[in-house]
N, C-alpha and C positions, 0 to 999 in steps of 0.2 A: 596052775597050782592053786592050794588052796588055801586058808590060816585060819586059824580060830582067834578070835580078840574077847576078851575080857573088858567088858563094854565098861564096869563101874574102874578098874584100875587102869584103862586107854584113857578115858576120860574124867580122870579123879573125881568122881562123884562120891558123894556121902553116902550116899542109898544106893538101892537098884533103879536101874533108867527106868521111867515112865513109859516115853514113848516106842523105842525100840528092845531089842532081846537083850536079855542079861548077855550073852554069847553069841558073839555075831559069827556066822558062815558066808567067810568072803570069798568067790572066787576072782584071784587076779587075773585076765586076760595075759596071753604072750606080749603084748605091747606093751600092757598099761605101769604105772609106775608101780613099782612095787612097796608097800607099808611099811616103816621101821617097828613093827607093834612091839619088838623082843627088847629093843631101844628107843624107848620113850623120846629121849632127847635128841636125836635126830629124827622125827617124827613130824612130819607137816603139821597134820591133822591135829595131832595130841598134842605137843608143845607148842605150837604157834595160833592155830587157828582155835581151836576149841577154849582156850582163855579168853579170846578176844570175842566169841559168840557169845561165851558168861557177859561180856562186860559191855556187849550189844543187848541183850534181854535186861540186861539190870537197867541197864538208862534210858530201854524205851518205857519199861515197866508193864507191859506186858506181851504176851508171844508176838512174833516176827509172822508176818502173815502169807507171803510170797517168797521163796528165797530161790535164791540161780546158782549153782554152778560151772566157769568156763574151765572146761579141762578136768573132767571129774576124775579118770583113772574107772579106781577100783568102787567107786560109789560112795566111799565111807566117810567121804566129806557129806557128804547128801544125809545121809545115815547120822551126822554130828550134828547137822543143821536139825533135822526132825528133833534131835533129843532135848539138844542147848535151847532151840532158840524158837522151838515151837513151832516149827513149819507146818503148814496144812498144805501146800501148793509149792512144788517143786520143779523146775526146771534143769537140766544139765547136758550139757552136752562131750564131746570128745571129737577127736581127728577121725576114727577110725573106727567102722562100724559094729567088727566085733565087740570092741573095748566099752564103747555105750550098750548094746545088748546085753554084757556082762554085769554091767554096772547097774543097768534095769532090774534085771534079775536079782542082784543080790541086795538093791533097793527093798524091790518088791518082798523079798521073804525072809528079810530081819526087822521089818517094821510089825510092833505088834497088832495095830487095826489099823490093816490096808484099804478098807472102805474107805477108811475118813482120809485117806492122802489122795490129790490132785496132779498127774503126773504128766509135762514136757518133756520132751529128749530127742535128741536128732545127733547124727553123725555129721562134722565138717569141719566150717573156720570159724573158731570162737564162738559167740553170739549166732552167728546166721541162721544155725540149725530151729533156734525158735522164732525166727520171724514170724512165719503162718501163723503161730498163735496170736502176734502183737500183742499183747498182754504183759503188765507190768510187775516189776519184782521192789520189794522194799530192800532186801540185801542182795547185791552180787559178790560173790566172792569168786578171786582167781588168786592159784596160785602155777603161775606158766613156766617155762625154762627160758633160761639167757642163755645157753649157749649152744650158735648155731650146727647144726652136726657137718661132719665134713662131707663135702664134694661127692668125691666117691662113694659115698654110702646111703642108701636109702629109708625113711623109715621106717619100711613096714620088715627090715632086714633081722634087728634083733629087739630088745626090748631099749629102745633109744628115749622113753618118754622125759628123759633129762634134757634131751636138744631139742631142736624146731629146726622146719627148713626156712633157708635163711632168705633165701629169692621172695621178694612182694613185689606185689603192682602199686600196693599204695604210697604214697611219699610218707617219705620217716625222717624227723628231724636230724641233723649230722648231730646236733648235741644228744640225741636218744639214743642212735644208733653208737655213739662215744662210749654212754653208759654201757651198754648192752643190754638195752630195755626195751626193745622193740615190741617183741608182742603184750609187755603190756599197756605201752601205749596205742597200741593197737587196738587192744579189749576194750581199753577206757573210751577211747574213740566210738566205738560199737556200742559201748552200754548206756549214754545216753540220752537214744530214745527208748530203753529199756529199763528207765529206772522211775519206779513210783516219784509222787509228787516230796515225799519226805523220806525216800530211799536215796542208798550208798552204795558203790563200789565200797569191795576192802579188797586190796592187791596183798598179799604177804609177799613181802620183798626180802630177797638175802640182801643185806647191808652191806656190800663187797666198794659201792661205791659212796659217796658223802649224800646226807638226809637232805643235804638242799637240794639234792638230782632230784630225788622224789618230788617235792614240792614243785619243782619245775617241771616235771614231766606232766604232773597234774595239768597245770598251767598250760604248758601246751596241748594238751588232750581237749581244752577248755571246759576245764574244771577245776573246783575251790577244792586243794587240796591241804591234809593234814595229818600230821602222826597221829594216830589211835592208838598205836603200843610199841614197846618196844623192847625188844629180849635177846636174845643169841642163840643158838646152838649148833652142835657138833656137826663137823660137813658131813653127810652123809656121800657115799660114794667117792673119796677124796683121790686115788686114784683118776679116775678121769674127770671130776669135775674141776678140783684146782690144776692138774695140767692142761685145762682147755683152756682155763682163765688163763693162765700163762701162757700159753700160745698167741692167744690174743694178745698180750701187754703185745708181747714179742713184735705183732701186726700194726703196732704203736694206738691201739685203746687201753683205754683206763688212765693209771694203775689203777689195779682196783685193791679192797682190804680184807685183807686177813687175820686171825689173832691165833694166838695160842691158848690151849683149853682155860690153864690155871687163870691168863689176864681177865676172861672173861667173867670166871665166877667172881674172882672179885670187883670187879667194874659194878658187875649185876645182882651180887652181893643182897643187898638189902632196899632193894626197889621192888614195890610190888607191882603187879598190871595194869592196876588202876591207876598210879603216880608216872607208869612208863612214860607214855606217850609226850606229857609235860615238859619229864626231862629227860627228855629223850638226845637234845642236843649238849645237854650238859654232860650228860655219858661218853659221847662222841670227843666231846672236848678232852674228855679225863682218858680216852684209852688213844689219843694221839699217840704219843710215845711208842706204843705197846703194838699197832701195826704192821702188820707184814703185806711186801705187795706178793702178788701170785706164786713168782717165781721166785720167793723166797718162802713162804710158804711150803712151797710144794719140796722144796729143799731140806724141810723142817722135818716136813709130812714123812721125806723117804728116811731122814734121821731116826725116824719111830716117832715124833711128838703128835699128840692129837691138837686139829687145827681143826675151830669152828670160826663162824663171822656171825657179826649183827644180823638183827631181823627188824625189820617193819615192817606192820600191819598199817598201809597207808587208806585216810580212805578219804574217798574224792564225790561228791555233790554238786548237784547243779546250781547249789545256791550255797 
């Protein structure tokens, strides 16, 4: 299928973009994840990631010169990095190789001057696909899924890009695999010998479980990890994504958190992006109370109420 996006209202720009179209023509592959563009607020890309690109160009103070993508989808993360953060040199990858040919494509022909972009991409497991290059990135971004898909069912069956399969050869800590953070511990594990000398992972993390997991997953990945930002929004696909979380509890992980729409806005109220990340545990503190685990959530969810969780943008360095 295909969507149209409205590049300055996706991306709350004051102007028109610079670097790419006023009108982006996305095509989504059958796998790939599919864009909330019609809701903003469930939206990876536009409410999570693209604040936190603003708030990476402001504090390097000027363009981002390499940037990665693990798990691109539809490209428009790629297509955000060009605009926010001044990419000239691109990397990205995907599980599945129509999904990166897609994502190339719609790279390739929403960028307004494709001479001046530098382009990696491979189909596979995270990272791997650009090793050939070797070549280093100042930003990696992922944003992967937590929950693994069932047994029975295969990826390439419908459009699953919410799950991962669950089976690895590599060892995964019991306390990562607790969280349900495995692939991206996994990523972080892979990106650093992929990351420039003053380069970053940023993981967007749903917040489902406590901000000290973050910091420790860092830690074990080895690497100096820390909140960059920190926000909320609305579950997207809450149907199957809070009942997986709840299966899981059920499998004894987690619990993990959930909130209701209204606690959020006010929790988040009056913290800007820039002040997030700071107090970001002090927010944690204050919506204790307000908490829902999975399976009551999801109990919530079939009630009618809309049910978002935390987000962090964590990001982790080799120094």
């Amino acid at each position: 299928m295909s969507i149209i996006v409205d590049v300055a209202k996706y991306l709350s720009l004051e102007g028109k973009p610079k670097h790419i179209k006023d009108y982006l023509s996305i095509i989504v592959a059958d796998h790939a994840y599919l864009p909330k563009t019609e809701d903003i607020k469930s939206d990876w890309v536009a409410y999570i990631a693209a604040p936190a690109f603003k708030l990476i160009r402001e504090n390097a103070g000027k363009d981002i010169e390499a940037f990665a993508s693990i798990g691109t989808g539809s490209g428009i993360d790629v297509l955000t990095a060009i605009e926010l953060l001044g990419a000239r040199r691109v990397g990205f990858t995907d599980l599945q190789k129509s999904v990166v040919a897609t994502a190339a494509q719609n790279v390739r022909s929403n960028v307004k001057d494709f001479k001046f972009i530098e382009f990696e991409f491979g189909d596979g497991d995270l990272l791997q696909p650009l090793q050939n290059g070797k070549r280093k990135f100042n930003v990696i971004y992922e944003n992967l899924p937590n929950v693994p898909l069932a047994s029975n069912i295969k990826i390439e069956d419908n459009r699953n890009s919410g799950h991962y399969l669950e089976k690895r050869e590599e060892p995964i800590p019991q306390f990562v695999h607790e969280q349900m953070l495995d692939l991206h511990y996994l990523a972080l594990k892979q990106a650093k010998e992929f990351l420039a000398e003053d380069g970053a992972v940023y993981s967007t993390l749903g917040g489902r479980v406590p901000l000290s997991a973050f910091i420790k997953l860092g830690e074990l990945a080895g690497l100096k990890s820390e909140i960059f930002t920190y926000s909320w929004k609305v579950q997207a696909e809450p149907e199957d994504v809070i009942s997986g979380y709840a299966a899981q509890e059920k499998a004894g992980l987690g619990p993990f958190h959930f909130y209701r729409e209204s606690d959020l806005q006010k929790a988040f109220a009056s913290v800007t992006v820039k002040e997030s990340g700071s107090c970001a545990f002090e927010i944690e503190k204050n919506l204790e109370s307000s908490k829902l685990t999975a399976s009551e959530a999801y109990k919530a969810f079939k009630q009618g109420e809309t049910i978002g969780h935390t987000v962090a943008v964590l990001k982790s360095s080799t120094r």
